[in-house]
DRENTORSE-456396 format. One record per residue (C-alpha): residue number from 1; x, y, z. Coordinates in steps of 0.5 Angstrom, whole numbers, plus 2048, in hexadecimal, padded with zeros to 3 digits. Layout:
N
+-------+-----+-----+-----+
| tormi |   x |   y |   z |
+-------+-----+-----+-----+
|   NUM |   X |   Y |   Z |
...
+-------+-----+-----+-----+
This chain:
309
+-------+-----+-----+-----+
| tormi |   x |   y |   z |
+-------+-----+-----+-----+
|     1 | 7EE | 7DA | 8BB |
|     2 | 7F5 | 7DA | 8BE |
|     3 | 7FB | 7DB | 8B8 |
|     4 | 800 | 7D9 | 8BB |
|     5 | 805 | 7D8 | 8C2 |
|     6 | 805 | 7E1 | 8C2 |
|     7 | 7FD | 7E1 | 8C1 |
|     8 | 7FC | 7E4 | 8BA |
|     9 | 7F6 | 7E9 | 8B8 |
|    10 | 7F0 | 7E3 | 8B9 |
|    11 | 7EB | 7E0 | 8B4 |
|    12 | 7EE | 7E5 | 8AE |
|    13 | 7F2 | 7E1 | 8A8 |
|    14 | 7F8 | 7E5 | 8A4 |
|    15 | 7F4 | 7E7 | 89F |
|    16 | 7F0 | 7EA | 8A5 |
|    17 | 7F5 | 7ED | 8A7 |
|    18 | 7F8 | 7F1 | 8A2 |
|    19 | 7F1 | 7F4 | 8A1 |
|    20 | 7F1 | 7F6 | 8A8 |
|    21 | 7F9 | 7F9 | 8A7 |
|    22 | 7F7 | 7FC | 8A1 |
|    23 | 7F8 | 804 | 8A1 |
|    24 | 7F9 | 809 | 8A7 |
|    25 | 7FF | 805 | 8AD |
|    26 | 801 | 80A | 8B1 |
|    27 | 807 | 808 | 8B6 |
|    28 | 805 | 80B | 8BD |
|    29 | 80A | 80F | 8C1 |
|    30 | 80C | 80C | 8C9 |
|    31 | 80A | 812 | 8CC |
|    32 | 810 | 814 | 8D2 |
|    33 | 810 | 818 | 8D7 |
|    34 | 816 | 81D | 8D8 |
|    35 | 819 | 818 | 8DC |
|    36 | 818 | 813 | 8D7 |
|    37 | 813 | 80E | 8DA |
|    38 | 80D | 80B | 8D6 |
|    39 | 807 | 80E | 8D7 |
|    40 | 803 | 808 | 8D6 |
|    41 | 7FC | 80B | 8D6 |
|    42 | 7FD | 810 | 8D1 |
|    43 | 7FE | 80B | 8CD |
|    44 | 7F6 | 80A | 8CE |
|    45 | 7F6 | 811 | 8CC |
|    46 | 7F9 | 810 | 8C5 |
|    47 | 7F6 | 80A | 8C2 |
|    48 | 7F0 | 80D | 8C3 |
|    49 | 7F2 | 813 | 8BF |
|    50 | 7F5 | 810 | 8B9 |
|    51 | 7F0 | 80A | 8B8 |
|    52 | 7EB | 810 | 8B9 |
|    53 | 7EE | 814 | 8B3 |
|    54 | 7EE | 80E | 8AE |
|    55 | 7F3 | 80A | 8B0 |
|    56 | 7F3 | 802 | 8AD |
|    57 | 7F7 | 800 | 8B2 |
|    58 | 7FC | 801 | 8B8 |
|    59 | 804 | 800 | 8B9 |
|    60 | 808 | 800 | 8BF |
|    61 | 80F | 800 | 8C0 |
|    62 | 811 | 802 | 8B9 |
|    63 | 816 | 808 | 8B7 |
|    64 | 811 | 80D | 8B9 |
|    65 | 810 | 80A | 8BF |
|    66 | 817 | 80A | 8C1 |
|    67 | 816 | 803 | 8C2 |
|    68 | 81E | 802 | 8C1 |
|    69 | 81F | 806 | 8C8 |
|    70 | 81A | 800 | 8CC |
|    71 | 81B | 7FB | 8D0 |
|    72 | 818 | 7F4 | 8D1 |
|    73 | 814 | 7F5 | 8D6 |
|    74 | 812 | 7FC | 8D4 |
|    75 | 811 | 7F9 | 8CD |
|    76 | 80C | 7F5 | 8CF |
|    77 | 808 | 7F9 | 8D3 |
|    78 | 807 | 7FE | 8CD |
|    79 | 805 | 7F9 | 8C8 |
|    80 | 800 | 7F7 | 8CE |
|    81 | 7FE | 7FC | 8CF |
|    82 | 7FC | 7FE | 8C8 |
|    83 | 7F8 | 7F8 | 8C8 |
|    84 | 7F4 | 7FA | 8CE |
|    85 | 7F3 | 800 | 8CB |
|    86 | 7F1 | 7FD | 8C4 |
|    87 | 7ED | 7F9 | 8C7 |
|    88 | 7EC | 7F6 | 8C1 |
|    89 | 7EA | 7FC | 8BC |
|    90 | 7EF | 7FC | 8B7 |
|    91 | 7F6 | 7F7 | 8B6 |
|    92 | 7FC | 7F8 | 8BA |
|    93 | 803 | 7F6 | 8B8 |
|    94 | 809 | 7F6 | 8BC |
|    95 | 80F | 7F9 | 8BA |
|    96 | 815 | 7F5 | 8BC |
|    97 | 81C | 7F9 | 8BB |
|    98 | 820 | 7F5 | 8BD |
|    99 | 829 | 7F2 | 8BB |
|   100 | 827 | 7EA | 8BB |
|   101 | 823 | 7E5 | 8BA |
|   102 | 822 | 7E2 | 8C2 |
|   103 | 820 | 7E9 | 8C4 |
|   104 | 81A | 7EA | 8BF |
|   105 | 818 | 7E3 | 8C0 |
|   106 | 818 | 7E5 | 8C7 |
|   107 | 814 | 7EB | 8C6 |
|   108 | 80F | 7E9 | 8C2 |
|   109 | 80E | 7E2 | 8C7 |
|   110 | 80D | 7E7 | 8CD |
|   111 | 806 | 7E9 | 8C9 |
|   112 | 803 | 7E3 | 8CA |
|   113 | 7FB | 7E3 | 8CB |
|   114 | 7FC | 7EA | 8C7 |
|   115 | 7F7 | 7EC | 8C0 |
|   116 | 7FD | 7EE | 8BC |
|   117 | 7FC | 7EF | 8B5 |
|   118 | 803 | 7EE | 8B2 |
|   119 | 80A | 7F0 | 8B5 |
|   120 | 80E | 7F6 | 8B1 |
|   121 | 815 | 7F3 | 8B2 |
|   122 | 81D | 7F7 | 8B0 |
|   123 | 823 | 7F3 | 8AD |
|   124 | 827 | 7F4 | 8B2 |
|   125 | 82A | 7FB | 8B3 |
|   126 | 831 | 7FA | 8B8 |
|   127 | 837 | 7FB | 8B3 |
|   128 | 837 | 7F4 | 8B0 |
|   129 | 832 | 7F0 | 8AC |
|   130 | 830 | 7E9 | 8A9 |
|   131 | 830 | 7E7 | 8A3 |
|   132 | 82A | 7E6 | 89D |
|   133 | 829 | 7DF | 8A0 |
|   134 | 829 | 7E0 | 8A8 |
|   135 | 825 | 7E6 | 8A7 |
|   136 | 820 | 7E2 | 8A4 |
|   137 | 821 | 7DD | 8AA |
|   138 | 820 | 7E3 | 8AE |
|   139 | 81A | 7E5 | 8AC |
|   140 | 818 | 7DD | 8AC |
|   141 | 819 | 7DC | 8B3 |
|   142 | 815 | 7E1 | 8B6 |
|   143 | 810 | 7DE | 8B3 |
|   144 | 810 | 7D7 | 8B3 |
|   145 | 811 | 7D9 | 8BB |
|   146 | 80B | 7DD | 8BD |
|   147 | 806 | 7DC | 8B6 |
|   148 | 805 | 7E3 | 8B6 |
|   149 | 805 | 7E7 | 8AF |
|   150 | 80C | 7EB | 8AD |
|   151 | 80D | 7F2 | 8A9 |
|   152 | 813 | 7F3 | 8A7 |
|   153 | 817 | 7FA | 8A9 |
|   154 | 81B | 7FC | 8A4 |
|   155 | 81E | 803 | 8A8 |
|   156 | 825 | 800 | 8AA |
|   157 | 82A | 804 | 8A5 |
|   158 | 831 | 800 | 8A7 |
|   159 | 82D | 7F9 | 8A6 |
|   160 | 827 | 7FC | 8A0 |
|   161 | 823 | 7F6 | 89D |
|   162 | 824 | 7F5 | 896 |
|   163 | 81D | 7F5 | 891 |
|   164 | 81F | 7EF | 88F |
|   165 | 820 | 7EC | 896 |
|   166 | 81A | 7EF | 899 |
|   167 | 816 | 7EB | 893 |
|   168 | 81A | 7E4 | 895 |
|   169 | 818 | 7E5 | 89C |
|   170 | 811 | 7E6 | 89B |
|   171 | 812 | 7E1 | 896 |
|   172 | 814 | 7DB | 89A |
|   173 | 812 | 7DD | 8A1 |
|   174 | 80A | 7DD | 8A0 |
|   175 | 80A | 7DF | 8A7 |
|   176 | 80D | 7E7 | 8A4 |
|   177 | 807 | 7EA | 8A2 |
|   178 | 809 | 7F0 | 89F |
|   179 | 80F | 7F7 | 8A0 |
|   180 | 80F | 7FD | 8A3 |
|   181 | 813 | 801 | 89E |
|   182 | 817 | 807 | 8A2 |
|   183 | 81D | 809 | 89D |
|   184 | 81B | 80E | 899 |
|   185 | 81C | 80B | 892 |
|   186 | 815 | 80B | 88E |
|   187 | 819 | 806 | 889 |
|   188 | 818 | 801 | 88D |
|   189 | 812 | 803 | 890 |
|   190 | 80F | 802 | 889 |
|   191 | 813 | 7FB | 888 |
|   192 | 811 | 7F9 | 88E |
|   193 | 809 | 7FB | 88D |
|   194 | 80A | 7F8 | 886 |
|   195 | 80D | 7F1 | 888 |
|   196 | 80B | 7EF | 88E |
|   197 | 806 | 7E9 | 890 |
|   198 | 7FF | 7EB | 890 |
|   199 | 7FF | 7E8 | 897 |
|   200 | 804 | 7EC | 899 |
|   201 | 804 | 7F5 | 89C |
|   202 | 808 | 7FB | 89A |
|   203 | 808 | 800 | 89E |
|   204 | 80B | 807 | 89E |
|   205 | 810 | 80A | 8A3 |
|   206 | 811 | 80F | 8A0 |
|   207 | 80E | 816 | 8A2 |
|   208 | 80E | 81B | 89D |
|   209 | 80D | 815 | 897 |
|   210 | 806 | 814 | 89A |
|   211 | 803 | 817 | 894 |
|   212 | 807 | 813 | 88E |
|   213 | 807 | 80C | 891 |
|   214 | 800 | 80D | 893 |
|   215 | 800 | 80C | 88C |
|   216 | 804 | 808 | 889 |
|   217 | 800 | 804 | 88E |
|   218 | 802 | 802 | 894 |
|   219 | 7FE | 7FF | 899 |
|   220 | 7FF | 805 | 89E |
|   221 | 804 | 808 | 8A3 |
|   222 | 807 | 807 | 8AA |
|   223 | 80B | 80D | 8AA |
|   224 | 80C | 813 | 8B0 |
|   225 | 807 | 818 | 8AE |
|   226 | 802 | 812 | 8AE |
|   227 | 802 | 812 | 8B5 |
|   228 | 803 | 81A | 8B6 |
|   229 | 7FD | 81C | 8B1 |
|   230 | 7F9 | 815 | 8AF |
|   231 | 7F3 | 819 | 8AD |
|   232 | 7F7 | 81E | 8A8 |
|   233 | 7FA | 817 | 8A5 |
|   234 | 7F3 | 814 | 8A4 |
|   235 | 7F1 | 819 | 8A0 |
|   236 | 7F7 | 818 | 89C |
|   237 | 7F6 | 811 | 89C |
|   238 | 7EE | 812 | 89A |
|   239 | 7F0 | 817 | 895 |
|   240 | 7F5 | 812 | 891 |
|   241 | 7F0 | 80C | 891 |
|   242 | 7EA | 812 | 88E |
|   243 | 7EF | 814 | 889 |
|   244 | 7EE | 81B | 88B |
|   245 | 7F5 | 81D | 88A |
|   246 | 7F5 | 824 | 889 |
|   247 | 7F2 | 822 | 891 |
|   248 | 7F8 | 81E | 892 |
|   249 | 7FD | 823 | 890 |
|   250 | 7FA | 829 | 894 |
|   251 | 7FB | 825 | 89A |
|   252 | 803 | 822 | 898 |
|   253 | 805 | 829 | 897 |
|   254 | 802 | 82A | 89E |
|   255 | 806 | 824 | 8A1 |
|   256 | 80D | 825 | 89E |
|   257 | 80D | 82C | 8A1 |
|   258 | 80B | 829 | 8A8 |
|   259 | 811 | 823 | 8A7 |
|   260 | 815 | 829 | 8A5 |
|   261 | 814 | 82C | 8AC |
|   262 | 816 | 826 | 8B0 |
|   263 | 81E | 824 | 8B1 |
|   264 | 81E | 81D | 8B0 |
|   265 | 823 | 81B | 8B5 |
|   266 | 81D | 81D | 8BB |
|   267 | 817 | 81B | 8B6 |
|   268 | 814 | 817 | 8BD |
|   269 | 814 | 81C | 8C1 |
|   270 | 811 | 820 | 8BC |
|   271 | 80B | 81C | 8BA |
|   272 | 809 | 81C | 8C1 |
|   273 | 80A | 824 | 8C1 |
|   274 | 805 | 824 | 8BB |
|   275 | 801 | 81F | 8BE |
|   276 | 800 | 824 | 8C4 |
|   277 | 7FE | 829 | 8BF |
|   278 | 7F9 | 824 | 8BC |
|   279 | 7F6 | 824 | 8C4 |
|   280 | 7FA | 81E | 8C8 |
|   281 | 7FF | 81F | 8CE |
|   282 | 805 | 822 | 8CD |
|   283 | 80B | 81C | 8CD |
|   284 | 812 | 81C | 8CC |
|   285 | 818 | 818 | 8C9 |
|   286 | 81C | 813 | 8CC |
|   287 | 823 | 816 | 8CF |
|   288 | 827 | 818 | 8CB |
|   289 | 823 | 819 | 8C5 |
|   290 | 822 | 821 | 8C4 |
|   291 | 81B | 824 | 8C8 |
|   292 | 818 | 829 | 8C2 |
|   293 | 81A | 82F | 8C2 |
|   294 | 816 | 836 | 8C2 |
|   295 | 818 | 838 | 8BC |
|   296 | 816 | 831 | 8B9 |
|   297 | 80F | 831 | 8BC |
|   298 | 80E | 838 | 8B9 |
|   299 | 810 | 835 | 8B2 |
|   300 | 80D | 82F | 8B3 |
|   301 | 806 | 834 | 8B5 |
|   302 | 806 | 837 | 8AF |
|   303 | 807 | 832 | 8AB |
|   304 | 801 | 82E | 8AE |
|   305 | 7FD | 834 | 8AD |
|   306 | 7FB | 833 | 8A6 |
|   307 | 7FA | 82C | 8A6 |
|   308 | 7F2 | 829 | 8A5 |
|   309 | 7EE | 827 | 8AC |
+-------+-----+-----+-----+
């Protein structure tokens, strides 16, 4: 069954879909050459890598994925080839980064055909922003135009949604199924998890907490290191839901020493550098983001080390 002008994942209801995103999340990276070009079939490469550690899905032109740096066409090509390479294993979600209305509806139309799952959308990032009730709106015409599922991504710092504001869209616009949390305030984590619909999702974005809002119980991550060691995140994960917490612990301290080898500034050109020691090729950042320096792959080795196969 077609969802919508875009196409949306086929024959699978919201309540479906919350079950099929429930958990691991990760954001894949846009693999580049030195020069900054696409290498389209790597990307091939690493769905099969993450789906292959677990994963409960697959997203495309996130943060993690640079997908800020992509243009029209390069997007679209991406996302389908993403989708080719799923070939329907698990769910894909688009991720739009984008300052306008007109431009994420536009994105998303040009995935028309395609099997996606959801769309992970940014409030606009550029120096302005909208108000409560045009924000809303923002969130509403992306879906009313394509039909395809929205996640919220709360990453923006000049233009941060509110709790409360968050609950209302979700609240108002059924076509918003749930949040990605990125901040790294635990209050509002657990506000979150505590208040929201039981239609809608909670994911975490936030690195290092994936242990404490595993337990407050949000409904999984999207974060970086999802992407870098989706395996390591699983066993978090199954860990917390087993209530093996002295488990859960062992592997926490294990990821925090490794987010704390990694400068933040260059977190995409470091997550394909641990992806590479995970077995991928070897990709690099986009121009200008800084390349991964010997001294941070040295850290980065060995704070991988320790962590559970």
């Amino acid at each position: 069954m077609e969802g919508g002008p875009a196409g949306t994942q086929k024959g699978i209801s919201q309540a479906g879909l919350r079950e099929a995103l429930t958990g691991i999340l990760p954001p894949a990276t846009t693999p580049f050459d030195r020069s900054g070009n696409v290498i389209y079939p790597a990307l091939r490469e690493q769905m099969d890598y993450l789906l292959g550690n677990g994963s409960r899905g697959v997203i495309v032109g996130g943060s993690t994925g640079e997908g800020h740096t992509l243009g029209f066409d390069e997007f679209v090509k991406v996302v389908h080839t993403a989708h080719d390479a799923l070939a329907g294993r698990k769910p894909l979600v688009a991720g739009l980064i984008v300052n306008s209305t007109h431009e994420a509806v536009e994105r998303a139309k040009a995935l028309k055909g395609l099997d996606i799952a959801a769309l992970q959308v940014t409030p606009v990032h550029y120096l302005f922003k909208p108000g409560a009730d045009n924000t809303l709106a923002h969130f509403r015409a992306i879906y009313e135009a394509t039909g395809i599922p929205v996640i919220i991504y709360n990453v923006v710092p000049w233009n941060y949604l509110s709790v409360e504001l968050m609950l209302r869209i979700m609240r108002e616009e059924p076509g918003v199924i749930g949040m990605k949390q990125s901040g790294g305030d635990l209050d509002s984590v657990s506000e979150l998890v505590q208040r929201v619909a039981p239609r809608n999702l909670v994911f975490t974005g936030v690195d290092a907490l994936l242990y404490p809002a595993f337990v407050l119980g949000v409904h999984g991550a999207i974060c970086a290191l999802t992407a870098a060691i989706p395996g390591v995140c699983l066993k978090l994960w199954n860990a917390v839901q087993q209530k093996d917490l002295d488990a859960a612990r062992q592997i926490h301290r294990g990821f925090v020493t490794l987010w704390n080898a990694i400068p933040h500034d260059s977190l995409p050109a470091c997550v394909k550098y641990i992806q590479h020691r995970q077995g991928l090729g070897m990709h690099f950042p986009r121009a200008p983001m800084d390349q991964v320096s010997d001294e941070v792959k040295a850290n980065i080795d060995r704070a991988l080390a320790p962590l559970p196969t």
